[in-house]
Each structure stands twice: as C-alpha cells, then as structure tokens.
C-alpha positions in Angstrom: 80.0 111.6 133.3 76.6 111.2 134.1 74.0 111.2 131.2 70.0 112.5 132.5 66.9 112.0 130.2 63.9 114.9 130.6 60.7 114.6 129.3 59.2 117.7 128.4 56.1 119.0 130.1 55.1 121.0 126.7 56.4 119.1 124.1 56.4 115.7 125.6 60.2 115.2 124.0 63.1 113.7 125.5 66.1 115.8 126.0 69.2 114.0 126.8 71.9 116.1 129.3 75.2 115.4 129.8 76.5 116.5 133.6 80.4 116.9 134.7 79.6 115.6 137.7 76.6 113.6 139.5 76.9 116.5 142.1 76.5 119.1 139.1 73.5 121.4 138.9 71.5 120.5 136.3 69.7 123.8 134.4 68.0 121.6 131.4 66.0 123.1 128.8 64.0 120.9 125.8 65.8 121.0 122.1 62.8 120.6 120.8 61.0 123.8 122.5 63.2 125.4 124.4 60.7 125.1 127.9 62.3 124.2 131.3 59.2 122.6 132.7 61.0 118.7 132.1 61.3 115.7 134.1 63.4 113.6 135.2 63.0 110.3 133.6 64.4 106.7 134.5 67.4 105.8 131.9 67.6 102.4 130.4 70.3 100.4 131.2 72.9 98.8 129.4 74.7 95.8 130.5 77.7 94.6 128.4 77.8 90.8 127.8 81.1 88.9 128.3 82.5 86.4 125.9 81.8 83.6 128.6 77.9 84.9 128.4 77.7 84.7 125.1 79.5 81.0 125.2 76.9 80.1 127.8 74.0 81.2 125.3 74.9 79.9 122.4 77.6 76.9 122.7 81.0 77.5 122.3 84.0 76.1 119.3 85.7 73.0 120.3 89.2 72.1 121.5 90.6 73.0 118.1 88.9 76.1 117.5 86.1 74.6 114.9 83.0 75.1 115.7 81.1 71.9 118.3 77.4 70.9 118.4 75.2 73.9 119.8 78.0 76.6 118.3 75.2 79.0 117.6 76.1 82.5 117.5 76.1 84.2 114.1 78.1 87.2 115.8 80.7 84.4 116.2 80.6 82.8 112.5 84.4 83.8 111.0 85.8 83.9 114.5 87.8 80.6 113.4 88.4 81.8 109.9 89.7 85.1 111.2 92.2 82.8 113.8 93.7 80.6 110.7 94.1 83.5 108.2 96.1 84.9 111.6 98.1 81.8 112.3 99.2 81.7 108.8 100.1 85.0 108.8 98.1 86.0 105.7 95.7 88.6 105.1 92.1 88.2 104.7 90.6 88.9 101.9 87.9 91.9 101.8 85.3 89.9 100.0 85.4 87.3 103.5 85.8 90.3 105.8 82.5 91.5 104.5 80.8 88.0 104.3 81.9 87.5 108.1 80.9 91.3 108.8 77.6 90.9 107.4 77.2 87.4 109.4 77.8 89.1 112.5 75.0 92.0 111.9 72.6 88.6 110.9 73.0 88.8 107.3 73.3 85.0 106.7 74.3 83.8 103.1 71.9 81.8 101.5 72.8 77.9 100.9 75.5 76.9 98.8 74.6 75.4 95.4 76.0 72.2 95.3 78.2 71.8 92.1 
C-alpha cells in the first residue's frame, strides 16, 4: 500500500494518504482545512539496517559471545546477558529487562560505586 504526503496550498499542512493501489486515484483533501488545493510532496525514506550493518558500525562480540574491543552499540548491551539467562534456561529478571531496555533507547546507567 502506497503511502502519499500533500502539502496544503491554504494551510501549508501535510496530509498523509494511504492508496490501495499505486494505480489508485487519489481524491486528497487537508485534515487540517478540509481544501483540495495540495501537493504532492517527496516522502522520506526509510531504510532498515541489518545486523551485519550494525556489526560493521560499531564492532561486533567475540567468539564466545562477550563483548571484543570496538563492541560499541548500546542497542546491543544485554544481547549476551539475554543469550546466558537463555542457555540456562532461566528467566530474566524484570529489573535487568528494564536496565537492558533502557540501554537500548540510550539510557546508560551511571558508574558503579566501587564497594
């Protein structure tokens, strides 16, 4: 299904349309105004990155899974965690799942105190 952006004439708004088909006739009107004096715009593109990309930009874990020099990628910090708790056949616990979550979205924890 193809998705067009308009920009509105009157209100200068986007209006996003969803079409069927690319072959569809498209009869858009504004949300914000309700005019059908809109153009077509140019739609950003979105272009999915594979684990090897990701491997390429920020390092990758060594042969047994822990993390190697250049391992960078926060997205990736609990990846091994995740794999043991896994292997072991346990369940993690919610308190790491929302450390590793967090991690992921670029909420780092701070340093560790050191006892």
């Amino acid at each position: 299904m193809p998705i067009y952006e308009y920009r509105c004439s009157d209100c200068r708004e986007l209006t996003t349309v969803f079409v069927r088909s690319a072959r569809a006739e498209v009869a858009a009107v504004c949300q914000a105004c309700g005019s059908t004096r809109l153009s077509r715009m140019m739609s950003a593109v979105a272009r999915l990155r594979t684990d090897q990309d990701v491997m390429d930009e920020y390092g990758h874990a060594g042969r047994d899974g822990r993390p190697a020099d250049g391992y960078r990628d926060p997205r990736q910090i609990g990846r091994w965690v995740e794999q043991r708790f896994e292997q072991y056949g346990l369940d993690l616990p919610p308190e790491t799942r929302e450390l590793i979550d967090a991690a992921r979205e670029g909420e780092l924890p701070g340093p560790v105190d050191e006892l």
